[in-house]
C-alpha positions as CSV (number, residue, x, y, z in Angstrom):
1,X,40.4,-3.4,-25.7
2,X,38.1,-6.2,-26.2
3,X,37.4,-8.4,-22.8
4,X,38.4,-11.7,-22.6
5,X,35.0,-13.4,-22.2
6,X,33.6,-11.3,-25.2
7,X,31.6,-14.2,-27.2
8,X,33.5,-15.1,-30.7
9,X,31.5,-13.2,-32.8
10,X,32.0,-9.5,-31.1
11,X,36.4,-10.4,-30.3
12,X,36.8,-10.6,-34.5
13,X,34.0,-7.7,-34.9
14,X,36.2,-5.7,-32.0
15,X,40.0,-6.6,-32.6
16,X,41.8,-4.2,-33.5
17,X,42.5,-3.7,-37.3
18,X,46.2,-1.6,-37.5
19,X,48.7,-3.1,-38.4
20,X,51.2,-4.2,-36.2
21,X,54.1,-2.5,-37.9
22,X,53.7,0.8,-39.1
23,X,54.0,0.4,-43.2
24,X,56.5,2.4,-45.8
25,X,54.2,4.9,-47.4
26,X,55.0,3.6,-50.8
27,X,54.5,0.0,-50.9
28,X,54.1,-2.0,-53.6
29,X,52.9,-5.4,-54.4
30,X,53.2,-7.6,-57.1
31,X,50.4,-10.3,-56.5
32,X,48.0,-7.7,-55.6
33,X,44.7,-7.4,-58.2
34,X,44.5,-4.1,-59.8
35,X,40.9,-2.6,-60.1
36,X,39.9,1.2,-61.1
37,X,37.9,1.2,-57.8
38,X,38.3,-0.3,-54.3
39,X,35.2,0.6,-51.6
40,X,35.8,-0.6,-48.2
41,X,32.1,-1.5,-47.2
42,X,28.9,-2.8,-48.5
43,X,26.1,-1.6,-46.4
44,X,23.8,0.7,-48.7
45,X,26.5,3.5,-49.8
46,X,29.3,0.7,-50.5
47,X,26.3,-1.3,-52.6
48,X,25.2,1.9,-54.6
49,X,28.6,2.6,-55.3
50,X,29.7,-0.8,-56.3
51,X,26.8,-0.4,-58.4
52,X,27.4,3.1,-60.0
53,X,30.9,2.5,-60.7
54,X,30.8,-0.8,-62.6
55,X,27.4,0.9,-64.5
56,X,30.5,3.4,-65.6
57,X,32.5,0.1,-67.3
58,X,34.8,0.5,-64.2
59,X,36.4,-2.3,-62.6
60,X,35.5,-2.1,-59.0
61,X,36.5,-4.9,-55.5
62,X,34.9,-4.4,-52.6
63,X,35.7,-5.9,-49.2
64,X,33.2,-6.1,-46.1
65,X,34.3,-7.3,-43.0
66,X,31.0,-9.3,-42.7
67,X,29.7,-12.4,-44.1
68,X,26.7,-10.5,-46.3
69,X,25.5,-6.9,-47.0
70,X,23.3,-4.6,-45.2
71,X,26.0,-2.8,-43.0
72,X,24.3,-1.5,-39.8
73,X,21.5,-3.4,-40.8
74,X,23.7,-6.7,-40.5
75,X,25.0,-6.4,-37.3
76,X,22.2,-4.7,-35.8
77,X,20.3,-7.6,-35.2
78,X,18.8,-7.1,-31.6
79,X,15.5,-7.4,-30.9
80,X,13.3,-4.4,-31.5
81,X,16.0,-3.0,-33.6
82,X,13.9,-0.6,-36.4
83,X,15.3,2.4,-38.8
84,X,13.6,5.9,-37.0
85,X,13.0,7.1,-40.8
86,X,9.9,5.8,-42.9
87,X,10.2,2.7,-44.8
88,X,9.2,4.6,-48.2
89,X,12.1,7.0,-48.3
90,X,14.6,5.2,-46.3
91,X,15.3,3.3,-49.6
92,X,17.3,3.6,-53.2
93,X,16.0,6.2,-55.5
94,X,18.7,5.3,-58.3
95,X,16.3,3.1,-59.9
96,X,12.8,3.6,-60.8
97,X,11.6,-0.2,-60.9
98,X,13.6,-1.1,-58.1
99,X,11.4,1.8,-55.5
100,X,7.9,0.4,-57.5
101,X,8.8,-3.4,-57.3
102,X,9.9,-3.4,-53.6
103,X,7.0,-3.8,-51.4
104,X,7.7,-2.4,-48.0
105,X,4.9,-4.5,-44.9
106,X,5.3,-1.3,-42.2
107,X,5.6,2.3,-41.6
108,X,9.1,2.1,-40.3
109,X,11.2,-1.0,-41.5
110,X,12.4,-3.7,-39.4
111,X,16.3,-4.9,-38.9
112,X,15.1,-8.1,-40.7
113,X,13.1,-6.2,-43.6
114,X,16.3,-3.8,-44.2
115,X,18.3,-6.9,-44.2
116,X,16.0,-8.2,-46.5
117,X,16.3,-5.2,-48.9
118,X,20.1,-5.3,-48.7
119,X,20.4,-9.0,-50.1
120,X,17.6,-8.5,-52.5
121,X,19.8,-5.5,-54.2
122,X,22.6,-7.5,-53.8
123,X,21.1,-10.2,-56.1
124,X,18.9,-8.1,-58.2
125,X,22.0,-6.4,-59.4
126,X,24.5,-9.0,-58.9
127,X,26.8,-7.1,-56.4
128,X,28.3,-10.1,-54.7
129,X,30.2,-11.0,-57.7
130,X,32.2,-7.8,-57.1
131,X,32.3,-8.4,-53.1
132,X,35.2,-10.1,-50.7
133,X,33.2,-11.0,-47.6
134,X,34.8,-11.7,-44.3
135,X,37.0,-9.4,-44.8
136,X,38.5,-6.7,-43.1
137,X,40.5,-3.6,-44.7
138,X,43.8,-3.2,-42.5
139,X,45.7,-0.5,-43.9
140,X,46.1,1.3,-47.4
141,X,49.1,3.3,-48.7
142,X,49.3,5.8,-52.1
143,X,51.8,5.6,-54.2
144,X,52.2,9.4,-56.0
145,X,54.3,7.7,-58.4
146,X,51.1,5.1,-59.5
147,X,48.2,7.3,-58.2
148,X,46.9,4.6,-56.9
149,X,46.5,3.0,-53.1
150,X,47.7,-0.2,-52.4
151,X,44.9,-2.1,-49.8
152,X,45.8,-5.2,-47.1
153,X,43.7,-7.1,-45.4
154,X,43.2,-9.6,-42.7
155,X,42.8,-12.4,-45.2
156,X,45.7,-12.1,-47.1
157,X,44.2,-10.5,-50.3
158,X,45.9,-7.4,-51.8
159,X,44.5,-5.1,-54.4
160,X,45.6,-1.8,-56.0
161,X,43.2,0.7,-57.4
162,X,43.3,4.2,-58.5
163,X,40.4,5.3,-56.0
164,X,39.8,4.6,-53.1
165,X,36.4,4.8,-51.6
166,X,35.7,4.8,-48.1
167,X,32.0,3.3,-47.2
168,X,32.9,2.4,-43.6
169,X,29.5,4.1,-41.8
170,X,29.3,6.5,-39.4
171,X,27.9,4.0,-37.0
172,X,29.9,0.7,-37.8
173,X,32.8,0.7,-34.8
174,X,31.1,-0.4,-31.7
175,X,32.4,1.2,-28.3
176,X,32.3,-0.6,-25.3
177,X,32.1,0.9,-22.0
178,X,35.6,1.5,-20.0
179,X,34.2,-0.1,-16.5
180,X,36.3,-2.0,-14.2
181,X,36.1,-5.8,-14.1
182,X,33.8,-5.6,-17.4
183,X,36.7,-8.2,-18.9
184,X,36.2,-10.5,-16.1
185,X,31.9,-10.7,-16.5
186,X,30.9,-14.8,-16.2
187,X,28.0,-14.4,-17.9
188,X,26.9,-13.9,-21.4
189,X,27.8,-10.2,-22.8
190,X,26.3,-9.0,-25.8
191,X,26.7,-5.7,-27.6
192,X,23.4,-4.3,-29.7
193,X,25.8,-3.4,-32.7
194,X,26.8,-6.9,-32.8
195,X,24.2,-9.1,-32.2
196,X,24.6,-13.0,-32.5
197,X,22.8,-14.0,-36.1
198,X,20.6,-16.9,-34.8
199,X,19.4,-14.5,-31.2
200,X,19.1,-14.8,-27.6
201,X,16.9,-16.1,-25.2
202,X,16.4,-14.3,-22.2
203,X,13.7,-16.9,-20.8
204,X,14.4,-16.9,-17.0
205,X,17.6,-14.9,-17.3
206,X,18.8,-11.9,-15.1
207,X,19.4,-9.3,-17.5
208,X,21.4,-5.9,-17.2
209,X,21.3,-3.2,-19.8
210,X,24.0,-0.7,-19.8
211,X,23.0,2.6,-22.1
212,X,19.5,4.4,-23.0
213,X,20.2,5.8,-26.0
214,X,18.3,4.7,-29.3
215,X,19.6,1.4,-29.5
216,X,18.5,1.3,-25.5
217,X,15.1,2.5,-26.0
218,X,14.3,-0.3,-28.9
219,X,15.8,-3.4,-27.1
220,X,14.8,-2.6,-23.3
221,X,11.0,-3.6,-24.0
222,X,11.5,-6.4,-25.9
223,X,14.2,-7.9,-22.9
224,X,11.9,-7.1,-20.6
225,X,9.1,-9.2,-21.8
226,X,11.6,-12.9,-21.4
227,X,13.8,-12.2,-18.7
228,X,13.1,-12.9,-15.1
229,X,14.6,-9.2,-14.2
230,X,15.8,-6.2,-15.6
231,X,18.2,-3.6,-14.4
232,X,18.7,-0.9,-16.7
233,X,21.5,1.5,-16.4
234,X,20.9,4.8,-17.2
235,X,23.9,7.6,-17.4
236,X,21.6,9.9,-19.4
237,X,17.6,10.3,-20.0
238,X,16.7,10.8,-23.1
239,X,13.6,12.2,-24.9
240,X,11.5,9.4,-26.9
241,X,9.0,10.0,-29.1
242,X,6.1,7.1,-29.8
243,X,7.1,5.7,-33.2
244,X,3.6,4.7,-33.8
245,X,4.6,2.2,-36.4
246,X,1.8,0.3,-37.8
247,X,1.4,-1.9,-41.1
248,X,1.8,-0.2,-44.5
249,X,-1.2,-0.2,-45.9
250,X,-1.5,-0.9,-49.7
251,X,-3.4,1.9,-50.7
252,X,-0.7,3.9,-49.0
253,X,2.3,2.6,-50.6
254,X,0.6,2.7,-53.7
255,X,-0.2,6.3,-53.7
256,X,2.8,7.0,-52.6
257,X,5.1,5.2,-54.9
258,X,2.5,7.2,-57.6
259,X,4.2,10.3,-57.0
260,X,7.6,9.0,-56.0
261,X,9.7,10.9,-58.0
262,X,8.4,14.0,-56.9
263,X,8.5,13.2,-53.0
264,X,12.1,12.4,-53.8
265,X,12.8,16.0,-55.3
266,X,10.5,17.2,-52.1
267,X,13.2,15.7,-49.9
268,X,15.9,17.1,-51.1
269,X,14.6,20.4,-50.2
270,X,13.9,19.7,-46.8
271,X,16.3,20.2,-43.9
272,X,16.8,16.5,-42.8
273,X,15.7,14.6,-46.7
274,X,12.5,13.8,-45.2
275,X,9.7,14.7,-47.9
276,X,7.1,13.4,-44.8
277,X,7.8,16.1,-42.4
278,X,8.3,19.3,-45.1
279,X,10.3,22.4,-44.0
280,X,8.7,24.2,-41.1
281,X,8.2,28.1,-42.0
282,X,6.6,29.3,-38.8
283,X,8.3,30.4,-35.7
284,X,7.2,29.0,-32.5
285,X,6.0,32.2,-31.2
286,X,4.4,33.6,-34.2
287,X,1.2,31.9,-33.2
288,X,-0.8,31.6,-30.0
289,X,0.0,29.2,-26.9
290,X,-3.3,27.0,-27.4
291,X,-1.8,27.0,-31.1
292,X,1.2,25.8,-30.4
293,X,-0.4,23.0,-28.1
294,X,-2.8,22.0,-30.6
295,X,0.8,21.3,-32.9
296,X,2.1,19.3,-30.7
297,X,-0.5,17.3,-29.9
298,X,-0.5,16.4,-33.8
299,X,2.9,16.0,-33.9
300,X,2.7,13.4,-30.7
301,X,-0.2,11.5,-32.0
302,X,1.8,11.2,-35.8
303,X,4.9,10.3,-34.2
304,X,8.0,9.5,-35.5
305,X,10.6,12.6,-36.1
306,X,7.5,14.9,-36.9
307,X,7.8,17.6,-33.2
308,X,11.1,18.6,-34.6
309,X,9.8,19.9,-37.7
310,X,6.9,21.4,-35.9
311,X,8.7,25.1,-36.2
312,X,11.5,26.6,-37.6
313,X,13.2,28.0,-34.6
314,X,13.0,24.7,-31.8
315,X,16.6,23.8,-32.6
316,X,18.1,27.3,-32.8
317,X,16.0,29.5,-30.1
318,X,16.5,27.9,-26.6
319,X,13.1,29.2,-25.3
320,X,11.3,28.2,-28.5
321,X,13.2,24.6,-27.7
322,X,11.6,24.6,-24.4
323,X,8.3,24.4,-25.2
324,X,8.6,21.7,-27.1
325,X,10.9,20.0,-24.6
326,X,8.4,21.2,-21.6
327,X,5.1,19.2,-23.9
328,X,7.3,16.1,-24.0
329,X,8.4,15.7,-20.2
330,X,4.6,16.2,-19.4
331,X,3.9,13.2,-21.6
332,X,6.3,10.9,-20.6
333,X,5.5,11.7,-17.0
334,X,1.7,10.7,-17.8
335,X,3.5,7.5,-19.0
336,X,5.4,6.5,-15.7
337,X,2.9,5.2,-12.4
338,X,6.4,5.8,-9.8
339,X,7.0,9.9,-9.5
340,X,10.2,8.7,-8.5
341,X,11.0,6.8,-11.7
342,X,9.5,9.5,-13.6
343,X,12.2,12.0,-12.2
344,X,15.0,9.8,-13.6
345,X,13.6,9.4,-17.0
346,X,12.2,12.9,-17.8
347,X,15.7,14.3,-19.4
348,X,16.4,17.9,-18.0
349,X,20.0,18.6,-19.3
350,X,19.9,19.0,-22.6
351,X,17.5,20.4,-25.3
352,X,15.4,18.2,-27.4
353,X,16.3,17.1,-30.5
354,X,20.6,18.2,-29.9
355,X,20.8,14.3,-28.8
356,X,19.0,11.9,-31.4
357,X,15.9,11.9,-30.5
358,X,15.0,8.6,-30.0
359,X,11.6,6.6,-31.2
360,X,10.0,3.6,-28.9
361,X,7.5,1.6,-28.6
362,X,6.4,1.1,-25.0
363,X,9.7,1.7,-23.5
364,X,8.5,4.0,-20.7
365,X,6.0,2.0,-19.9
366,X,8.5,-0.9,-19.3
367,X,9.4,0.8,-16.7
368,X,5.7,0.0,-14.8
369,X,6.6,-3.6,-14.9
370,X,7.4,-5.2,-11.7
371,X,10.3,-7.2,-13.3
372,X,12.0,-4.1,-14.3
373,X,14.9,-1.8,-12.1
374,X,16.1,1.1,-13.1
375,X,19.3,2.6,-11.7
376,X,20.7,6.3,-12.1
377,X,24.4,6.3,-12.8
378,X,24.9,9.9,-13.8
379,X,25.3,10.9,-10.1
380,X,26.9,7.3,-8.5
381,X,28.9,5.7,-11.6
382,X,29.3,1.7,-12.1
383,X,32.0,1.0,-9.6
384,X,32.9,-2.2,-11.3
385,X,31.4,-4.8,-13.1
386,X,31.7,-8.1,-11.3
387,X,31.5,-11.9,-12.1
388,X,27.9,-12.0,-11.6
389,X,26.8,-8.4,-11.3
390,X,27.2,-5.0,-11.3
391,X,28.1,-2.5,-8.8
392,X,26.5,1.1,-8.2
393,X,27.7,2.7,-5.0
394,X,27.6,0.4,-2.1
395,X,24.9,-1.8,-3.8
396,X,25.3,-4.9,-5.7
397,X,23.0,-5.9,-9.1
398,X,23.4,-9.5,-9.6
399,X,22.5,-10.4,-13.2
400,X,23.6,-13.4,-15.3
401,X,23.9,-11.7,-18.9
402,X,24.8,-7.9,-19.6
403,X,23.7,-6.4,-23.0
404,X,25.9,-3.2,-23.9
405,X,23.5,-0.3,-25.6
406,X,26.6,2.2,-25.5
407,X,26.6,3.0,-29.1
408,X,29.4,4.0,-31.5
409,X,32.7,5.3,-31.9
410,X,30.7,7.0,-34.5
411,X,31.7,8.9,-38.0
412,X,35.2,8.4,-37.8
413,X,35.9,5.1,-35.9
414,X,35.7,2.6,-38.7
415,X,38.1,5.3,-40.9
416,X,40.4,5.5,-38.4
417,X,40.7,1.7,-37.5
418,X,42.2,1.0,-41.0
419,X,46.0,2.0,-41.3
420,X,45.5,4.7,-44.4
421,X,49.1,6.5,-45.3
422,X,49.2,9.1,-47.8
423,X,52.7,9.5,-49.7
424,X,54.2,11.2,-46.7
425,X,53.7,8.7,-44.4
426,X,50.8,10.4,-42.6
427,X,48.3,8.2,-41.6
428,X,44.3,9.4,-41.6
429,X,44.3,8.9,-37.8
430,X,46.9,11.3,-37.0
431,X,45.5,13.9,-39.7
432,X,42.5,13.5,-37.9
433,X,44.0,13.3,-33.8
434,X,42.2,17.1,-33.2
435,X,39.5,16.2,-34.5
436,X,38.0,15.2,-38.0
437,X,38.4,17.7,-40.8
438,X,37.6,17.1,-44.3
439,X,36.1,19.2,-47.7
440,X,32.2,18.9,-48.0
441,X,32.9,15.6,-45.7
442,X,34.3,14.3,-49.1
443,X,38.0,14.4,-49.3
444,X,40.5,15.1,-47.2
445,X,43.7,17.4,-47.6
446,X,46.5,15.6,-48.4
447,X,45.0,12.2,-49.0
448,X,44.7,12.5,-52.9
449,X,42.0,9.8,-54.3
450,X,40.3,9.2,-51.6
451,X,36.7,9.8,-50.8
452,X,34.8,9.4,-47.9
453,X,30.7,8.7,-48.4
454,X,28.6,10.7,-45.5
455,X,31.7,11.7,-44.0
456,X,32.1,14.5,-41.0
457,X,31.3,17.6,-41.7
458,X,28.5,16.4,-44.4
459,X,24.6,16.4,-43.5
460,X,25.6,12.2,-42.6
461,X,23.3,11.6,-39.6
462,X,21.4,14.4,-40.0
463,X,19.5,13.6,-42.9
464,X,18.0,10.5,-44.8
465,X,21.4,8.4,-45.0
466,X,20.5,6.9,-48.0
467,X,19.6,9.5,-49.8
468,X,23.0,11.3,-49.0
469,X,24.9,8.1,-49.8
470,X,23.4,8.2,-53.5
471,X,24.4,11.9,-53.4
472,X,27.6,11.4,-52.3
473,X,28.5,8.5,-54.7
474,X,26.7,10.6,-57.9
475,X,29.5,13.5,-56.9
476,X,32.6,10.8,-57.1
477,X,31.6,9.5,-60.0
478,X,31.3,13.0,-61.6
479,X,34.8,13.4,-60.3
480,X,36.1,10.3,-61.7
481,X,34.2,10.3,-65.1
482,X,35.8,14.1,-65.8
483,X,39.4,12.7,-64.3
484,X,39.2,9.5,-66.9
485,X,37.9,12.1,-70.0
486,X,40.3,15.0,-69.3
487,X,43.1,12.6,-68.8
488,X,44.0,13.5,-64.8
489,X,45.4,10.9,-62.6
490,X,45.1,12.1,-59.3
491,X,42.4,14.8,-57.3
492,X,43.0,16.1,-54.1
493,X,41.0,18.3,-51.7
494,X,43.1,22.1,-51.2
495,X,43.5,22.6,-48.3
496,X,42.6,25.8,-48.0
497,X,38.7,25.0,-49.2
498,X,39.2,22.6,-46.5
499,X,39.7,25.0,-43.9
500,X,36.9,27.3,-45.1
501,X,34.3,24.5,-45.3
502,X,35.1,23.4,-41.7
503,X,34.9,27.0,-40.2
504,X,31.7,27.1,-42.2
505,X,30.3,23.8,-40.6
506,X,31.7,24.9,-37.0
507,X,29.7,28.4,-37.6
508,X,26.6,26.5,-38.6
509,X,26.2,24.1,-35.9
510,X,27.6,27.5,-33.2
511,X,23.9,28.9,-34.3
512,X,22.4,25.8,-33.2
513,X,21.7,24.0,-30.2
514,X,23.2,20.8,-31.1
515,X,26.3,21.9,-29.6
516,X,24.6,22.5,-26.1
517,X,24.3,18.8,-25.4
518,X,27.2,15.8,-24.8
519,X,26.3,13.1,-27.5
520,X,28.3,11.2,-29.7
521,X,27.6,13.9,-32.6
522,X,30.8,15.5,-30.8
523,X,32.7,12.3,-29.3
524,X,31.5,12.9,-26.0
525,X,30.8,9.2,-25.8
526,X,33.7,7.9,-26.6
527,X,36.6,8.4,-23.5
528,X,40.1,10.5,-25.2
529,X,37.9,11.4,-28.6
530,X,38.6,15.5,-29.6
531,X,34.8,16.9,-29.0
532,X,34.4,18.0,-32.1
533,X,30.8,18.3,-33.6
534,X,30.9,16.1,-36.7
535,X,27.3,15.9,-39.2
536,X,26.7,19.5,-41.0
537,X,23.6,20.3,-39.9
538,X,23.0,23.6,-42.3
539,X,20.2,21.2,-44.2
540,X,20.3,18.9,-47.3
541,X,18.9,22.0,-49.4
542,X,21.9,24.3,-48.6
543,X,24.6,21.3,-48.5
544,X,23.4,20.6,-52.1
């Protein structure tokens, strides 16, 4: 449901994209364009693949329900929004002078850089050609008799294709918080993961900000520093690491882009796809305690994702975890001048690193400005959201514009929004109603031709998206290449492989802790979702 004050850019982001009228599973249309290839997307997997599959002499549409590319890195546009991955290899591998021409200004990339980098792909390989902007993907049906899948939208424009390839995101359907009185607000309302192109000024503003979670974390500083007053509202703490981003020095970049191809191959040995951080070996109790304090003081002071690959045991061994999680609260406690501030922020429910762990830059110390509230609601929810505040209990926050951090319907939101029907009539979201299930987070069962890029039950989220885009995308066009030389027509998933990958992912992520935590890895964020834990998190070397 999308309130009725929501500005005009987030209503069209947020309306709802079935179809009104449930379709006829075969459906045919005779003004429709016929392509070999229709992706749904054109944030970084929808560009590669547009890429890859025209490189193939395929004829390939794309649609993107935005006005350019750059996916979460178009509509991510509030301030202080930054990738938690290193600018150096959170970027394309698939071509050698595009990684050595591309010069990236700081350790972790900006919104506006990745932006940036989107449109300069774009144009360097003349994607847009091949792209329908503004345009959102309502439903698709097959047709067993055609092999193909016939694709509406909300424009009008039809088009028929033997594949369909689905380069939605796992972090592209915004979720809004279900609050009473949040549709009757007065003042401005602004979600992070749909952030009005040309900004906002806080200047003199009473601000709110609902969520704490790694969108949170980036745009609570920067908020703080314009408005007149800041309320945060905080369900769950969180750990945050420093980022200790800096600029990217030019001897840096150069040595590293020396040796690029071989911190590529390093990365796809590595749990996560990170060549920086390497594959820890050593268990955090094979060494001494003044060892294992000296670590993690390195790993502070590098910052970034490097104290979860301090040892190989902190995200399956619960005690191991605690050591880690115990060095952390004692830092962000020396952050904090208020005790009592300190013992809402310093998370105690969860095990670091089974939420995201999130990456700041001076967001606990925001919380030592005298501009700056913070309210628990863990314990005493929002009682309602009224025309000019919010309430918590029996007291009243007044504010005059309310900024959403509450994250994603994530992984299988932006799937599920679009009407897809196989030949039986089933649609995706009812295949999917338990829970997602799908081979190698690929293909489904029963959807025949249809791929999913970083879908659940694939490493996704938990490892360098990029880098498991381009492997994703490599793997469908080795599908389709042997489809178009042997002379097949259609590929499907079996669904018993399907069932045995999906126990195998459930077992896997059973031996870690991510399943001890609520987070939206399992839907826990988002009110009716199936908890079902989503990314495979058996590593990028073993997923390969």
């Amino acid at each position: 449901n999308t309130p009725s004050n929501t500005p005009v850019y987030m209503r069209r982001a947020l309306s709802s994209s079935r179809a009104s009228g449930r379709a006829l599973a075969r459906r045919h249309f005779t003004t429709a364009s016929s392509d070999d290839v229709i992706v749904v997307g054109a944030g970084f997997a929808g560009m590669y693949a547009c890429h890859k599959f025209r490189s193939m002499g395929l004829s390939v549409r794309v649609f993107e329900r935005g006005s350019s590319v750059g996916g979460t890195w178009y509509w991510n546009r509030y301030p202080g929004a930054r990738c938690d991955l290193p600018s150096l290899e959170y970027s394309y591998s698939f071509d050698e002078a595009l990684q050595q021409d591309w010069e990236w200004s700081e350790v972790y990339p900006s919104q506006e850089e990745l932006e940036r980098y989107a449109n300069h792909v774009a144009d360097r390989f003349d994607l847009r050609r091949s792209i329908s902007f503004d345009t959102r993907v309502t439903s698709a049906t097959y047709d067993p008799d055609a092999c193909r899948w016939a694709v509406e939208t909300d424009s009008g424009a039809r088009a028929v294709a033997s594949h369909l390839i689905l380069a939605t995101g796992n972090l592209s359907t915004p979720q809004l918080p279900d609050i009473p009185g949040v549709e009757g607000f007065a003042g401005r309302t602004f979600h992070t993961g749909l952030w009005p192109s040309d900004g906002v000024d806080f200047s003199g503003r009473r601000v709110g900000v609902i969520g704490t979670g790694s969108s949170g974390v980036q745009v609570i500083p920067q908020v703080a520093r314009s408005a007149s007053h800041l309320t945060v509202f905080q369900r769950t703490a969180n750990y945050s690491i420093p980022a200790r981003n800096a600029p990217l020095e030019p001897e840096a970049q150069a040595a590293h882009k020396a040796r690029y191809g071989e911190i590529r191959q390093e990365a796809l040995v590595t749990p996560f796809g990170i060549a920086k951080y390497g594959s820890p070996s050593v268990s955090a109790f094979e060494v001494s305690d003044e060892e294992r304090q000296r670590t993690y003081e390195a790993c502070w002071e590098m910052g970034g994702q490097a104290m979860l690959f301090a040892y190989n045991d902190l995200l399956k061994c619960a005690d191991a975890n605690e050591t880690a999680a115990r060095f952390v609260r004692q830092r962000i406690r020396e952050k904090l001048v208020e005790p009592a501030v300190a013992d809402l922020l310093v998370p105690t429910d969860h095990p670091i690193g089974a939420k995201r762990l999130c990456l700041d830059t001076d967001y606990y110390e925001t919380y030592n400005r005298d501009n700056v509230t913070l309210v628990c609601v863990k314990q005493t929810p929002i009682r309602r959201i009224d025309p000019d505040g919010v309430s918590v209990g029996g007291e009243r926050h007044p504010i005059d514009d309310l900024v959403l951090a509450t994250g994603f319907d994530a992984m299988t939101g932006a799937a599920r929004s679009i009407d897809i029907r196989n030949s039986d009539g089933l649609s995706l979201a009812d295949e999917w109603g338990s829970g997602p299930r799908s081979y190698l987070g690929l293909m489904v069962a029963g959807f025949p031709n249809m791929y999913l890029i970083t879908g659940p039950q694939s490493p996704s989220v938990k490892s360098q998206m990029i880098l498991a885009s381009e492997h994703h995308v490599d793997i469908i066009a080795g599908i389709v290449q042997t489809m178009r030389a042997e002379g097949h027509r259609s590929v499907e998933a079996v669904a018993e492989a399907q069932e045995e990958w999906v126990g195998h992912a459930n077992e896997v992520a059973d031996a870690t802790l991510y399943t001890k935590a609520s987070t939206w890895y399992n839907g826990a964020n988002v009110p009716g979702k199936p908890r079902v834990f989503m990314p495979y998190v058996g590593g990028v070397k073993a997923y390969r």
